[in-house]
C-alpha positions as CSV (number, residue, x, y, z in Angstrom):
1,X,20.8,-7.4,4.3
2,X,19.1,-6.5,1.1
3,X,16.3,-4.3,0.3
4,X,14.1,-7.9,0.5
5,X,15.1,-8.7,3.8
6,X,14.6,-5.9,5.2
7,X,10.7,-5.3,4.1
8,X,9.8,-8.6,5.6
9,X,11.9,-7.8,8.7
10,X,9.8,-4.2,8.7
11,X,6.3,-5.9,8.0
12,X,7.1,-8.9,11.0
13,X,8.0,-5.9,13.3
14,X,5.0,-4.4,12.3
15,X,2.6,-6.9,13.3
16,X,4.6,-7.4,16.7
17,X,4.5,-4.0,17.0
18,X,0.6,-3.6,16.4
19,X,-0.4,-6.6,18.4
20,X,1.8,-5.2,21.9
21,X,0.7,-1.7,21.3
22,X,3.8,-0.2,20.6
23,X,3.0,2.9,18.3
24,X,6.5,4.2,18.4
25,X,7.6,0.8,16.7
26,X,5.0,0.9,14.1
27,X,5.5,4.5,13.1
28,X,9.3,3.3,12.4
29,X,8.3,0.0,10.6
30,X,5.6,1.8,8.6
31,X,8.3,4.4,7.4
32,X,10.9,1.8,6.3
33,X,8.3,-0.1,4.4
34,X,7.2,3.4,2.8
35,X,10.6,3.3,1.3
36,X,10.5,-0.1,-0.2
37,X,7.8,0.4,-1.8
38,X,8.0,-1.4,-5.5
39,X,5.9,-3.1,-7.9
40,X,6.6,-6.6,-6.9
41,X,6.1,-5.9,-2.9
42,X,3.2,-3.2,-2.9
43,X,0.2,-5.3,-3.1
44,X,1.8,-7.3,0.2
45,X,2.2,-3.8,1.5
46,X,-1.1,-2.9,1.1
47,X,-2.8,-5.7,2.2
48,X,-0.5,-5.0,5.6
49,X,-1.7,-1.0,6.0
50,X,-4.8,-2.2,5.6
51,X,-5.1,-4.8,8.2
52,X,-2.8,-2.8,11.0
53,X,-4.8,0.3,10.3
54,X,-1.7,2.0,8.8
55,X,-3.3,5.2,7.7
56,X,0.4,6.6,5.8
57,X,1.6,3.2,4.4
58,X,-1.6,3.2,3.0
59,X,-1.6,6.5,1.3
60,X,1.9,5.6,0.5
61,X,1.4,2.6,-1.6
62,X,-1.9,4.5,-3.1
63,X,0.0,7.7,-4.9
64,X,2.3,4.8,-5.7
65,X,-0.3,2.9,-7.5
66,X,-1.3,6.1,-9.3
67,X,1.2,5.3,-12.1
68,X,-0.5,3.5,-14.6
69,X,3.0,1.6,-15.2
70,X,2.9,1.0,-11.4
71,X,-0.3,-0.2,-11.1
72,X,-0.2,-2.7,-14.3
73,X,2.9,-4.3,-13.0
74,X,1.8,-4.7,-9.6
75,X,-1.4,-6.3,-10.7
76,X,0.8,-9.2,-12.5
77,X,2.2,-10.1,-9.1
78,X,1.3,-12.9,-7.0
79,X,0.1,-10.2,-3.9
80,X,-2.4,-8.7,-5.5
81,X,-4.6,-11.5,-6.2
82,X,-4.1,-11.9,-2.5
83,X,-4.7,-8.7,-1.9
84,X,-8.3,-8.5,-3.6
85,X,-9.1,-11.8,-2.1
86,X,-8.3,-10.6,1.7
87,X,-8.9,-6.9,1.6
88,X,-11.8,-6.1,-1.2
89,X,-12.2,-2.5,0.7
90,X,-8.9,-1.8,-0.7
91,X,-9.5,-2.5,-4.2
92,X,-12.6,-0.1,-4.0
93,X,-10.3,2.8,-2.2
94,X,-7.6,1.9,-5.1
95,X,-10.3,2.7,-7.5
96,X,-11.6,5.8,-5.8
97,X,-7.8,6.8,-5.6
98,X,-7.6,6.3,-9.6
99,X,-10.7,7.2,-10.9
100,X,-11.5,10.6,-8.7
101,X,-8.8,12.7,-9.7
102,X,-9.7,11.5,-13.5
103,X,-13.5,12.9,-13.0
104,X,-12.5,15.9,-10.9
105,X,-10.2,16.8,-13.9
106,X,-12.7,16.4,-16.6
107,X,-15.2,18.3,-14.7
108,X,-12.8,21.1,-14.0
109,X,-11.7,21.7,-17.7
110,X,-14.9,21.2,-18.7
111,X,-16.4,24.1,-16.3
């Protein structure tokens, strides 16, 4: 099974897992798909925190979107127009995520 596979296996497990209540489950799936985390999947992966309340996974992909390399290849993937379409909060926490530390820095060297 390659790396592929295995995400969507993860995010279908999940789901399952979030719909029957089965925290122990989801903790698992959530820390698989924290480690297939990659420009062409994170928007997907995203979009999936965000709608099964997946506080970590969602952090995750964040700090991984914090590399402007990152972050201009996984806009040019098909998820993320999905993902701005389905979960607009996100966008606005990814901007919060990449412009906040940006300010905080200019206003601490500038202090």
């Amino acid at each position: 099974m390659d790396k592929q596979e295995e995400s969507a296996m993860a995010q279908h497990l999940l789901v399952a897992a979030d719909k029957h209540d089965l925290e122990r489950l989801k903790l698992i799936c959530e820390e698989k798909l924290c480690n297939c985390i990659d420009t062409s999947s994170v928007a997907t992966i995203l979009a999936l925190a965000e709608q099964h309340h997946c506080h970590e996974l969602k952090a995750t992909c964040l700090v991984f979107l914090s590399s402007p390399n990152n972050l201009d290849a996984a806009i040019e993937s098909e998820g993320f127009e999905l993902l701005t379409k389905r979960c607009p909060g996100v966008i606005k926490d990814l901007l919060k995520s990449q412009v906040a530390p940006s300010i905080l820095g200019k206003r601490k060297s500038g202090a």
